[in-house]
N, C-alpha and C positions, 0 to 999 in steps of 0.2 A: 235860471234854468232856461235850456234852449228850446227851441220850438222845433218840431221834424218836418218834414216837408209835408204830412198830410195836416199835424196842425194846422197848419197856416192857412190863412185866410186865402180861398179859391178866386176872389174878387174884389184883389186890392187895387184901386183906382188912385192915382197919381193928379198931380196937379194938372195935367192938360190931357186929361180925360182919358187916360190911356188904362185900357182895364187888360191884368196880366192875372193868366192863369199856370200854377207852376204842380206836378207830382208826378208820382210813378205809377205808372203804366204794367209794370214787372218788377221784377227786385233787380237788373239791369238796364231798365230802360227810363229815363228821366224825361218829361216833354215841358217844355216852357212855348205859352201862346201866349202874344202880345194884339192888340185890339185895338181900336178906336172904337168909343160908345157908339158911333156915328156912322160904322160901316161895317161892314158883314164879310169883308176880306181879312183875315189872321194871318199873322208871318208866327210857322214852329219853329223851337229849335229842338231837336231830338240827339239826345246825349245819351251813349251806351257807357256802361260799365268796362274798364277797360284793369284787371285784376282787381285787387281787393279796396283800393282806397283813392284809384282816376278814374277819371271821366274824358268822352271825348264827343266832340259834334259830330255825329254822324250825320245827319239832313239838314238843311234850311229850307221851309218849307216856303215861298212865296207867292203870293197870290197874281194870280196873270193878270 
C-alpha cells in the first residue's frame, strides 16, 4: 500500500543533512521545501494542478 502525500513523513532527512518538507497547501497546489539543518534559507518549489492528473512548477522559490 502507498503512502499519500499527507502520510509521509514532514521531516525526512537525507544523508547530507538536507531536511525536505513535501504537501498540499489546497487540492491544486503542491509545495516541496528543501533545507539545510544548518541554515534558515529554503528553496520551494510550488506545483499547481494542471487538469485532472498533471502537475506543473509554477515558482522556484529561492533565497537571496
Amino acid at each position: 500500500m502507498s503512502k499519500s502525500a499527507q502520510e509521509m513523513d514532514s521531516n525526512e532527512r537525507g544523508a547530507n543533512n538536507i531536511k525536505r518538507e513535501m504537501g498540499y497547501t489546497d487540492f491544486n497546489r503542491f509545495v516541496v521545501t528543501i533545507n539545510k539543518e544548518d541554515s534558515q534559507d529554503p528553496v520551494r518549489f510550488i506545483l499547481d494542478r494542471e487538469g485532472l492528473l498533471s502537475w506543473k512548477v509554477k515558482e522556484i522559490q529561492l533565497p537571496i
